[in-house]
MOPAC internal coordinates of N, CA, C and O (Angstrom, degrees):
PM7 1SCF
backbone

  N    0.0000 0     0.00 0     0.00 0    0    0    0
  C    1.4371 1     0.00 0     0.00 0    1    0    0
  C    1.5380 1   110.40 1     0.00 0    2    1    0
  O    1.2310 1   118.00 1   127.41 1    3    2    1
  N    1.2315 1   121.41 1   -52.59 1    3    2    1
  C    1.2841 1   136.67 1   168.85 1    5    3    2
  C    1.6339 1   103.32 1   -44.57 1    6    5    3
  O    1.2310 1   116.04 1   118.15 1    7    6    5
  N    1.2318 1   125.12 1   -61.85 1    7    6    5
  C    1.4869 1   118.89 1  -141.44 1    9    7    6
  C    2.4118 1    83.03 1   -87.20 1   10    9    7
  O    1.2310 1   123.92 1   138.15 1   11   10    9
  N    1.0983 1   110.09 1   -41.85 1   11   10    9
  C    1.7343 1    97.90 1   162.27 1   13   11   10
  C    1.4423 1   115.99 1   -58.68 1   14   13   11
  O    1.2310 1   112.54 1   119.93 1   15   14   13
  N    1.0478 1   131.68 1   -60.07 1   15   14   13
  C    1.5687 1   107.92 1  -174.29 1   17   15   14
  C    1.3623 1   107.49 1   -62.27 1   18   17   15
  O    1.2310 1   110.32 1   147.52 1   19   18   17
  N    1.8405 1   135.79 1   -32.48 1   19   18   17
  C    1.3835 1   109.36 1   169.42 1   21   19   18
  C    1.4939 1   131.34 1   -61.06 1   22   21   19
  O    1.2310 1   123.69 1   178.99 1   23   22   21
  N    1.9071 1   110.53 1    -1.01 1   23   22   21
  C    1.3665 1   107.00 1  -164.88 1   25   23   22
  C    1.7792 1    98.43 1  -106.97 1   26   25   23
  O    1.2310 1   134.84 1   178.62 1   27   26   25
  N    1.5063 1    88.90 1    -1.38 1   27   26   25
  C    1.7791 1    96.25 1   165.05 1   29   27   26
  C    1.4610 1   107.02 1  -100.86 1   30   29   27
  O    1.2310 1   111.32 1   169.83 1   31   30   29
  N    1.1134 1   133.95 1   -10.17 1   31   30   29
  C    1.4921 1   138.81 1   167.15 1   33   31   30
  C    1.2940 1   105.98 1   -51.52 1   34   33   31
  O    1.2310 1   126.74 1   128.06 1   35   34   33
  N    1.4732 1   104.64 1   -51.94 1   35   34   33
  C    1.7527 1   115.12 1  -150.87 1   37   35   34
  C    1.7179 1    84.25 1   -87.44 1   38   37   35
  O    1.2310 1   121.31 1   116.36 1   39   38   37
  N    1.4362 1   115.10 1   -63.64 1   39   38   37
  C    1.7807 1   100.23 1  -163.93 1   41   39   38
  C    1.6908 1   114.92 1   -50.61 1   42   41   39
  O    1.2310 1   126.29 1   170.24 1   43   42   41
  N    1.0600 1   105.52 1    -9.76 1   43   42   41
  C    1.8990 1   109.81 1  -167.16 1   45   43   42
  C    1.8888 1    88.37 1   -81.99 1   46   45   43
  O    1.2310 1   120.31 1   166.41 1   47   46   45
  N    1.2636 1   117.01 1   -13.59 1   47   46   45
  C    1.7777 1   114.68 1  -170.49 1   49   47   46
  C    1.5609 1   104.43 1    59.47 1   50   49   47
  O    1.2310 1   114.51 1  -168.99 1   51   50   49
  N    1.2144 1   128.01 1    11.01 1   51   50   49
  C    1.5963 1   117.04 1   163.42 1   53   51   50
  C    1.6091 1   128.42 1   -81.40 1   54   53   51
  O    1.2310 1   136.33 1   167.39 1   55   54   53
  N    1.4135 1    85.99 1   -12.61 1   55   54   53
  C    1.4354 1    75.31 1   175.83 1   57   55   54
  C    1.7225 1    99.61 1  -135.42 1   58   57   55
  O    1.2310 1   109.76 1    -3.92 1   59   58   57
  N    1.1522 1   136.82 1   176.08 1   59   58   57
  C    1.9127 1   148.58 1  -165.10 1   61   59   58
  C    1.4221 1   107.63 1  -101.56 1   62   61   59
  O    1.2310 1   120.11 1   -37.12 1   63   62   61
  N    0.8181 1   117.40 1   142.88 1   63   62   61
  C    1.7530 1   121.52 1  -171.86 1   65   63   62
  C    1.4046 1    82.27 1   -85.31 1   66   65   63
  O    1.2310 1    72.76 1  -174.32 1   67   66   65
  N    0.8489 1   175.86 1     5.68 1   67   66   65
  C    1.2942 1   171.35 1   101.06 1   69   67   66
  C    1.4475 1   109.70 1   -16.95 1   70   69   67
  O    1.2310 1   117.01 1   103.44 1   71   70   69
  N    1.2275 1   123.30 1   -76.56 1   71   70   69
  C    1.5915 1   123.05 1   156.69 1   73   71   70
  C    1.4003 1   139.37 1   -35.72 1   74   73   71
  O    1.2310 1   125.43 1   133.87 1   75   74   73
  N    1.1893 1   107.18 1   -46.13 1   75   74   73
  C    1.7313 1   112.73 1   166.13 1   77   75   74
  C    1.4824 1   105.33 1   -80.08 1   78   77   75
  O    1.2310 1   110.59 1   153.93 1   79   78   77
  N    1.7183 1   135.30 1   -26.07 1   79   78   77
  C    1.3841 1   105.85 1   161.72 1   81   79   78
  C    1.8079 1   135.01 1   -87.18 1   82   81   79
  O    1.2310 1   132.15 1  -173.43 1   83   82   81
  N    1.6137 1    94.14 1     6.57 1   83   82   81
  C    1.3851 1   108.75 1   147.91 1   85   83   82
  C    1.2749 1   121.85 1   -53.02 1   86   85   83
  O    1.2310 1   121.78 1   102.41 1   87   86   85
  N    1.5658 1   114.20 1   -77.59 1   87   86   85
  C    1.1267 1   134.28 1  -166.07 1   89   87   86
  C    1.4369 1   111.17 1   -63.46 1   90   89   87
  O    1.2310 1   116.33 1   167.63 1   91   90   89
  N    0.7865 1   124.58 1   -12.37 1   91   90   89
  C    1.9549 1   146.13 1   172.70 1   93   91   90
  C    1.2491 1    91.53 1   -91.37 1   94   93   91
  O    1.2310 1   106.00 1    85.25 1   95   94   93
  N    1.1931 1   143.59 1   -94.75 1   95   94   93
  C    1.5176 1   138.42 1   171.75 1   97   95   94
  C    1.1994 1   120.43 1    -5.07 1   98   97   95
  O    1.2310 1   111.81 1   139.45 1   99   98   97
  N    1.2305 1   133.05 1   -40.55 1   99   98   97
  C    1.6909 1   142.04 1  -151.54 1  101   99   98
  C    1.5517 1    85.48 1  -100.16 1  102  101   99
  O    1.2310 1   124.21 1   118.37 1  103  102  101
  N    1.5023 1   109.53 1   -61.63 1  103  102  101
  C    1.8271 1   114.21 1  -174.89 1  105  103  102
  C    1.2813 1    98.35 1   -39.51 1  106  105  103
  O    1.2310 1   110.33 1   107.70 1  107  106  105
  N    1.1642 1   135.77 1   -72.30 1  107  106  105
  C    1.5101 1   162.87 1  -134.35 1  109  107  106
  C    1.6959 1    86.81 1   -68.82 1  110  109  107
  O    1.2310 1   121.71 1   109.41 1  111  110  109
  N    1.5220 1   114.34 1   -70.59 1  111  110  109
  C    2.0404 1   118.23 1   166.59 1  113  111  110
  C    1.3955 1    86.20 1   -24.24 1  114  113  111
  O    1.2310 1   129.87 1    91.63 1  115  114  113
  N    1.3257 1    98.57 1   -88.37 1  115  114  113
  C    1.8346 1   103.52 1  -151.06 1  117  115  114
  C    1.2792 1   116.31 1   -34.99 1  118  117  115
  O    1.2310 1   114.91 1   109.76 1  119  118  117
  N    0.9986 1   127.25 1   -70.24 1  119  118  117
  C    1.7811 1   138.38 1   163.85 1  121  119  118
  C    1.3319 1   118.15 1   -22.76 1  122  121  119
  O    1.2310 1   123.49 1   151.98 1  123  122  121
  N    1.4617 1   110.92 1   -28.02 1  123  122  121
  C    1.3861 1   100.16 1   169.99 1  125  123  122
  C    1.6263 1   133.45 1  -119.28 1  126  125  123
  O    1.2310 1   134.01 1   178.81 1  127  126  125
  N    1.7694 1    90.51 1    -1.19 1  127  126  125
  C    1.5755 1   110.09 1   145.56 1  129  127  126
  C    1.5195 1   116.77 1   -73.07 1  130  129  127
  O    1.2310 1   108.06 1   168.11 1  131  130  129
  N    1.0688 1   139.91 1   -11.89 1  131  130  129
  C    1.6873 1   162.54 1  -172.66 1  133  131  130
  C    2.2035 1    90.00 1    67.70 1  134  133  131
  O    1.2310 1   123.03 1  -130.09 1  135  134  133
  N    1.2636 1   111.79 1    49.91 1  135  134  133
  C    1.5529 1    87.04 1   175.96 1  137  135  134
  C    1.8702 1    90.17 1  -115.21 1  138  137  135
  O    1.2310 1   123.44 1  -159.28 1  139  138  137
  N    0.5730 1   111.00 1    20.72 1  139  138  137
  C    2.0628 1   118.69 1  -179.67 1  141  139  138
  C    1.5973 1   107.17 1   -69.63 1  142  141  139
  O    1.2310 1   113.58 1   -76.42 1  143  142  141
  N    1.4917 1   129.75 1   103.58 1  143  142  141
  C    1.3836 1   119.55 1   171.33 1  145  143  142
  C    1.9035 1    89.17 1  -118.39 1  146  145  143
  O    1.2310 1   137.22 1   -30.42 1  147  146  145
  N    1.0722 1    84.24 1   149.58 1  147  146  145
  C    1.6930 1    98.93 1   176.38 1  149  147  146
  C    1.6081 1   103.94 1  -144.27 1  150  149  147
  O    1.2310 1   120.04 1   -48.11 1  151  150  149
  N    1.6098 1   117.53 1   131.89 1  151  150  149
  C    1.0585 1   135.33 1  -146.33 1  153  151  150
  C    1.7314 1   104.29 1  -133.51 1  154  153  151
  O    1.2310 1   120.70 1   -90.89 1  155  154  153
  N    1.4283 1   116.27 1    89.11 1  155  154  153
  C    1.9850 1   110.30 1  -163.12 1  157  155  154
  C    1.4947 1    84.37 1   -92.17 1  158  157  155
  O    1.2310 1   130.44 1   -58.57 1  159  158  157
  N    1.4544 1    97.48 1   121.43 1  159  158  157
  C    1.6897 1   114.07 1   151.52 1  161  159  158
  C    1.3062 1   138.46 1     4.15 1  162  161  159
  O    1.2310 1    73.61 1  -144.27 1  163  162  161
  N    1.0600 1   175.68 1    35.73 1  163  162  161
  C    1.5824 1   142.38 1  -156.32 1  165  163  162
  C    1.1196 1   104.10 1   -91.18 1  166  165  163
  O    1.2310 1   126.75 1   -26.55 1  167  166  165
  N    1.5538 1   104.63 1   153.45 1  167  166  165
  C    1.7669 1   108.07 1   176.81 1  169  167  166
  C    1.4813 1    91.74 1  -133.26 1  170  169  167
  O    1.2310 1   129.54 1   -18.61 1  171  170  169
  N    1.4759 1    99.22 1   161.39 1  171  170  169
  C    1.7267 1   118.71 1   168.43 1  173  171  170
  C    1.2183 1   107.21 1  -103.55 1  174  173  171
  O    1.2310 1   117.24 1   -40.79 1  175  174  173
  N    1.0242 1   122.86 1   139.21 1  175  174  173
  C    1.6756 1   109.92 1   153.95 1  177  175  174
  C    1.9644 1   114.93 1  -119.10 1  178  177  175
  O    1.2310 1   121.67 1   -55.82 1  179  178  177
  N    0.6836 1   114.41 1   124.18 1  179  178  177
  C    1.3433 1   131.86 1   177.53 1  181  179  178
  C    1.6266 1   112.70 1  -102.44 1  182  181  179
  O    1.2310 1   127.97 1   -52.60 1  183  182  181
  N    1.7248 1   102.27 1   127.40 1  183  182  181
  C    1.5340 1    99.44 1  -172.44 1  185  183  182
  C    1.7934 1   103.52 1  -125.16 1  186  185  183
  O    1.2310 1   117.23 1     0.15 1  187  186  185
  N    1.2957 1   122.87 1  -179.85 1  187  186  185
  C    1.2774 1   116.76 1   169.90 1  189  187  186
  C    1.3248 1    97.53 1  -159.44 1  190  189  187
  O    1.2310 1   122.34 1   -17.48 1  191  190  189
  N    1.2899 1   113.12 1   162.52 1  191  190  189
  C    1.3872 1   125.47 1  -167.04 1  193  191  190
  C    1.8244 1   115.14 1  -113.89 1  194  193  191
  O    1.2310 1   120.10 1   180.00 1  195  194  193

């Protein structure tokens, strides 16, 4: 999940392939120190008429 949204990071040009293989780098540390928690979103949406 992680390594797709960084490969939508980079195609959107907002962020530097330089930066997302930072931020991939650091995950990658953590993960193999076991201190890596990753937390996916949920949203509600609630509508009214």
């Amino acid at each position: 999940m992680i390594k797709n949204m960084a490969g939508y990071a980079q195609g959107s040009g907002q962020m530097s392939a330089a930066g997302i293989e930072e931020i991939l780098s650091t995950i990658e540390h953590a993960l193999s120190e076991g201190s890596y928690l990753a937390l996916a979103p949920q949203f509600v949406v609630t509508a009214t008429r």
